[in-house]
C-alpha positions in Angstrom: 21.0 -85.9 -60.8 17.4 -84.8 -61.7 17.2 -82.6 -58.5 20.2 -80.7 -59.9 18.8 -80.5 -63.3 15.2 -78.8 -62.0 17.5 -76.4 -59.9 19.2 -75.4 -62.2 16.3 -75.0 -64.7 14.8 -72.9 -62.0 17.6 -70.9 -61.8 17.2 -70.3 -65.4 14.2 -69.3 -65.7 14.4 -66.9 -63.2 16.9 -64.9 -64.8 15.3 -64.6 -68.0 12.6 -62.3 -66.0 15.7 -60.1 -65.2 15.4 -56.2 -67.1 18.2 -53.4 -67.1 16.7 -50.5 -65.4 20.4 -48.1 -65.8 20.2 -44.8 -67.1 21.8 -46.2 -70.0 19.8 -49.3 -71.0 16.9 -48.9 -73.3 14.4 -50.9 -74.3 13.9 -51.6 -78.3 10.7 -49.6 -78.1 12.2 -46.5 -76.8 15.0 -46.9 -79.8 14.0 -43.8 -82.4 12.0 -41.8 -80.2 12.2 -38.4 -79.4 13.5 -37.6 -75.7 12.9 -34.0 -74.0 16.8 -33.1 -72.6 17.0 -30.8 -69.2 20.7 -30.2 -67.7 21.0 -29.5 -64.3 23.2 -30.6 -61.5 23.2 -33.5 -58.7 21.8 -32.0 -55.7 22.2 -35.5 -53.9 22.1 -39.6 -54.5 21.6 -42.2 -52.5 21.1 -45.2 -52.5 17.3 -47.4 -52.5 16.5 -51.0 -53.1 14.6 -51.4 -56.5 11.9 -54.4 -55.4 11.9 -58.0 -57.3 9.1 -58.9 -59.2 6.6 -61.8 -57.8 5.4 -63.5 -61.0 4.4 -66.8 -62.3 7.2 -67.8 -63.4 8.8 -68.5 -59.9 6.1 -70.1 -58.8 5.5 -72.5 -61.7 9.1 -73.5 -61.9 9.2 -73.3 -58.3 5.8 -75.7 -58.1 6.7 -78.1 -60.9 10.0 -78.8 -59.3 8.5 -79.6 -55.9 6.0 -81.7 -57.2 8.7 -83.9 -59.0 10.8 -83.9 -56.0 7.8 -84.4 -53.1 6.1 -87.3 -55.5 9.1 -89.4 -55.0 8.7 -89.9 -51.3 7.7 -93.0 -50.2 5.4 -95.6 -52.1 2.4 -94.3 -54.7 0.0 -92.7 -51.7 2.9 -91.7 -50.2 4.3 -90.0 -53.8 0.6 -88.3 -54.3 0.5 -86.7 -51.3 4.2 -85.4 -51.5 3.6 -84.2 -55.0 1.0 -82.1 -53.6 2.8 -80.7 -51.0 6.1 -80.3 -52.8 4.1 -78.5 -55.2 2.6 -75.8 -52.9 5.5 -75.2 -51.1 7.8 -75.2 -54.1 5.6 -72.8 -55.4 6.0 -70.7 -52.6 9.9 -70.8 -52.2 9.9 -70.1 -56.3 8.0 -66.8 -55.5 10.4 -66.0 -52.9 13.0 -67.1 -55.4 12.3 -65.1 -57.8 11.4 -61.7 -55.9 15.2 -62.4 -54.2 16.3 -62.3 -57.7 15.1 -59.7 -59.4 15.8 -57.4 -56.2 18.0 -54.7 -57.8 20.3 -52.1 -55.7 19.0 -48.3 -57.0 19.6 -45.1 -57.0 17.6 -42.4 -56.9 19.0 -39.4 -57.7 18.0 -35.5 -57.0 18.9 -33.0 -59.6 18.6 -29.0 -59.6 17.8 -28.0 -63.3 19.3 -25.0 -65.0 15.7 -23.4 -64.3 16.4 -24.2 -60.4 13.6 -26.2 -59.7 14.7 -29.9 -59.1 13.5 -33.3 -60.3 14.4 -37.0 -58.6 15.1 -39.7 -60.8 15.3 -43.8 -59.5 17.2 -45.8 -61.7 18.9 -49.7 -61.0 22.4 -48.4 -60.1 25.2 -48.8 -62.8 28.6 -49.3 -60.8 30.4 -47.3 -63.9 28.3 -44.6 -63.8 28.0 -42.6 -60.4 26.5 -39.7 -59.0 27.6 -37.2 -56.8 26.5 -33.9 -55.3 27.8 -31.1 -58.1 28.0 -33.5 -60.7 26.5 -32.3 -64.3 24.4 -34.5 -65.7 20.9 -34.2 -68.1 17.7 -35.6 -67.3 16.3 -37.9 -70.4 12.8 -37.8 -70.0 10.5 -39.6 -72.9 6.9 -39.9 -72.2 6.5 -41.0 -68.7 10.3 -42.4 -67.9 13.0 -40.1 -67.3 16.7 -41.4 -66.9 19.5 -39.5 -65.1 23.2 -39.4 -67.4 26.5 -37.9 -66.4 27.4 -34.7 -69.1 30.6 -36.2 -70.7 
């Protein structure tokens, strides 16, 4: 019963290193700022893999949890020993566990402005907003992020 409670106080904390990366999705601190608008039209979008983050915070939770779990191996020299090497390897897989978890499927999407040069956006896909080629959309750009919308 404890072992299910670490995992899924892992878990947890895992997801709460999660952000939104969509074209819609901003973050408090963009809210009230002033965004430069270019339309143009999708020249092409594919697909790309938006890479997890490897932070602490897997590999703390990750850590603590194998050092709980390897201390109660055998007797007290026994326990030391497997604290220490539950920790380091729980450490590891809680890095792992955390860059498999905040892996994100992208796009990144080419558009031809009005002015016909072209700009390419990545964004975390949104499965309610697509792209296609010939698509109208605008290009939100507000200091050095830029996010890719459909025109409605």
């Amino acid at each position: 019963m404890k072992q299910a409670g670490l995992a899924v106080l892992v878990a947890v904390s895992l997801t709460g290193c999660m952000s939104d990366l969509t074209g819609t999705t901003y973050s408090s601190g963009e809210a009230r700022q002033m965004q430069v608008v270019r339309f143009g039209t999708v020249a092409e979008a594919r697909f790309v893999k938006l890479q997890g983050t490897e932070g602490e915070v897997g590999t703390l939770a990750g850590g603590a949890t194998g050092a709980v779990l390897g201390s109660q191996i055998g007797g007290r020299n026994e326990g030391i020993i497997g604290g220490i090497a539950g920790a380091v390897a729980g450490g590891v897989l809680g890095n792992m566990a955390e860059k498999k978890l905040t892996t994100k499927q992208g796009i990144e999407i080419t558009v031809r402005l009005e002015d016909g040069s072209y700009v390419s956006v990545v964004q975390q896909h949104d499965p309610a907003a697509t792209f296609n080629a010939g698509d109208r959309v605008k290009v939100l750009t507000q200091g050095t992020t830029s996010r890719v919308v459909r025109v409605q």
